[in-house]
C-alpha positions, 0 to 999 in steps of 0.5 A: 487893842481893844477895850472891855466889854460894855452894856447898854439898854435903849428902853423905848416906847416899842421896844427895849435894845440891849448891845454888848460891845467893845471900842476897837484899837482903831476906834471902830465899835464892835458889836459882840451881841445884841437882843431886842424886845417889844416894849408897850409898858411905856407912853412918852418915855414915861413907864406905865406898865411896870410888869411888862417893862421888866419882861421886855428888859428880862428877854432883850437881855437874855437874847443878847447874853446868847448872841454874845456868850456872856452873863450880864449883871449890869449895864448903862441905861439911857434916859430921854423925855419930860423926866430930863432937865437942864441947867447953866452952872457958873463958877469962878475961883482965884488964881493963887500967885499971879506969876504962876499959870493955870494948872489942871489943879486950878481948873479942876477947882472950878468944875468942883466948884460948878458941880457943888452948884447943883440946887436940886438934890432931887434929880440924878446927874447924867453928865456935866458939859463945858461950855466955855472957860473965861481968864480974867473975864476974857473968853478963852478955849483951853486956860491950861497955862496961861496967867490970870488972877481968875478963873471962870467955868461955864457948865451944861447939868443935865439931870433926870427926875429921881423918881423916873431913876428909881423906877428904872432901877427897879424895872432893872432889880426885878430883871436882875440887873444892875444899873451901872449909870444914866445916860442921855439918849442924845448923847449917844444918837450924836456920839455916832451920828455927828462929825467934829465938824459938824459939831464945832459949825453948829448943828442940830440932831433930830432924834425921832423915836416911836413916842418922842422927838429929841431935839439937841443943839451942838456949838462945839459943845451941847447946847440945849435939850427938849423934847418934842412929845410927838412920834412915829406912833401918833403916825401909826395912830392916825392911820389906825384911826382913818383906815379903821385898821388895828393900831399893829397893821397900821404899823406893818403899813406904815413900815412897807409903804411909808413916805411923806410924798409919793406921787407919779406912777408910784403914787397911783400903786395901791394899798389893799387893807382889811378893816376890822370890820372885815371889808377889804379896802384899797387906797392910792400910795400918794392918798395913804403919803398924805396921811403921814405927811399931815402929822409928820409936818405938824412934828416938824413945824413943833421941831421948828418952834422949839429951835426958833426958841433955842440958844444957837439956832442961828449958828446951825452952819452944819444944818439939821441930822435926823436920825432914830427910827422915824428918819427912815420915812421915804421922802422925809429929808425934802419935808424936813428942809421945807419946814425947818429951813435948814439942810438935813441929811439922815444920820446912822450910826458910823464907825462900827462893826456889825450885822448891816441891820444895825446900821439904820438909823434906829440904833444910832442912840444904843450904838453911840451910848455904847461908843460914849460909856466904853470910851473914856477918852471920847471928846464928848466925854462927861466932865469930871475931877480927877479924883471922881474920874478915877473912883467915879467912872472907872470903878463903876466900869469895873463893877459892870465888867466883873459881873461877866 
């Protein structure tokens, strides 16, 4: 049987993604309407031209209520950039009467208690991950029922600046439409991309977008966050800049002939461009490959830093998955495996019901934000207690449905 229709926007540094979708009875999402936008009112994830943020918001929303045959008042947003912190929370209660075992009464007092350990009031929390459960100092993996005298919880807060919050709420209020929640992109990009069992071996996800990377590390649970502030569009740039060609052909160019490595007879093919001088210029495959590649391993060799420096780097069994629009570069998985020193594959959205487009990598994130925010029971659900479930998650879901 399948779920109520939900909404999401994926607002980025090119364009602006609404999905109208639905978690089917077995599992598979179904798309019912989709509308996309350019977007050029943000750099790095960070909104620098308001006006044009909320006309692209307007027109993706308009174009998905077509294809969907719904009005839409509210939806789930995802957030990614500088604007997203993390932070370890810990917390311990006592187990009242020894002889009793632990119940869910118990645990739901420890996430409580590592909830109200939130320091910054300032930020917006996202979501609330378990890292591991301990009974009486001794690590354990589910302490329902077991007997102990304390109870220790281990919590990943990830947060978003409330000014970057405030900002998209009003981008979101000038486009009439109402925000029914933050999510982070990561979340969504491995909630389609990811296997379980990638995610218990450890593995880490590569979103690369136009004006960022967002790394993630799993051990089971999420480990670590960090973005990378680099992208497909200092790509784009360089080739604007070396071929004196308009940043909007550069763009054309890259998507038609894209590759990092491209030699032999294909190599040898040309690439006719016109300046905006007016001269008319031809280049080799392999030259106009060497161009991408030099700045598509600098954002690589910056991926690597950041790992070396990550908790779990060393527990990534399942390797590397890129995904996002920037994994669609031809050749990109060998350049990734040499730098990054791990086994990469590229990652599209899995499971999912939809015009064969959507199956790129580039939408993995808005298709997984959409699996994450319709299916409550997913395992990479948000933590919460009982009472905050009920009157936290699902009223806001029947706000956001009611609007249709």
């Amino acid at each position: 049987m399948a779920g109520s229709p939900v909404v999401v926007l994926d607002i980025g540094a090119s364009k602006v993604l609404c999905l109208v979708g639905e978690v089917q009875g077995d599992s598979q999402v179904k798309i019912l309407g989709m509308g996309q936008s350019p977007c050029t009112g943000l750099r790095r994830s960070v909104v620098i031209d308001m006006p044009q943020v909320v006309e692209a918001i307007r027109n993706s929303v308009a174009e998905a209520e077509r294809s969907a045959g719904l009005k839409i008042s509210g939806a789930y947003i995802g957030m990614a950039g500088e604007d997203i912190t993390t932070q370890s929370n810990c917390s311990t209660v006592a187990i009242s009467g020894s002889s009793n075992p632990i119940s869910e009464e118990d645990r739901d007092r420890a996430l409580i208690a590592a909830e109200q350990d939130q320091t910054n009031q300032s930020q917006t929390v996202m979501h609330r991950f378990v890292q591991s459960y301990a009974v009486d100092g001794e690590p354990v993996q589910n302490p329902l029922w077991l007997h102990g005298n304390r109870l220790s919880i281990e919590m990943l807060t990830i947060s978003a600046s409330g000014n970057a919050c405030t900002t998209l709420r009003h981008a979101a209020s000038e486009a009439d439409l109402e925000i029914a929640g933050f999510l982070l992109e990561s979340v969504g990009a491995a909630h389609a991309t990811l296997s379980h069992d990638e995610r218990d071996m450890g593995v880490g996800l590569l979103d690369i977008g136009a004006g960022t990377c967002d790394l993630s590390v799993f051990c089971g649970s999420m480990r670590h966050v960090e973005e990378i502030p680099l992208g497909g569009e200092d790509i784009t740039r360089d080739l604007s800049v070396v071929l004196s060609i308009p940043p909007r052909e550069a763009e054309q160019l890259k998507r038609q002939f894209g590759s990092v490595n491209c030699q032999g007879e294909e190599g040898d093919q040309t690439v006719t461009y016109r300046t905006t001088a007016g001269r008319t210029c031809t280049m080799t495959r392999q030259q106009f490959s060497e161009i991408i590649e030099a700045r598509q391993r600098e954002i690589f060799e910056h991926v690597h830093r950041a790992l070396v420096n990550a908790p779990y780097n060393n527990h990534l069994s399942a390797g590397i998955v890129l995904t996002g629009g920037g994994a669609m570069l031809d050749q990109i998985v060998p350049l990734a495996e040499e730098v990054l020193g791990h086994h990469v594959r590229i990652g599209a959205p899995r499971d999912i019901i939809a015009p064969e487009a959507l199956g790129n990598p580039s939408y993995a994130a808005a298709v997984g934000l959409l699996r994450f925010a319709a299916d409550e029971h997913g395992e990479m659900r948000e933590v919460r207690s009982t009472e905050r479930t009920r009157s936290g998650f699902m009223s806001t879901l029947g706000k956001l449905l009611s609007f249709f």
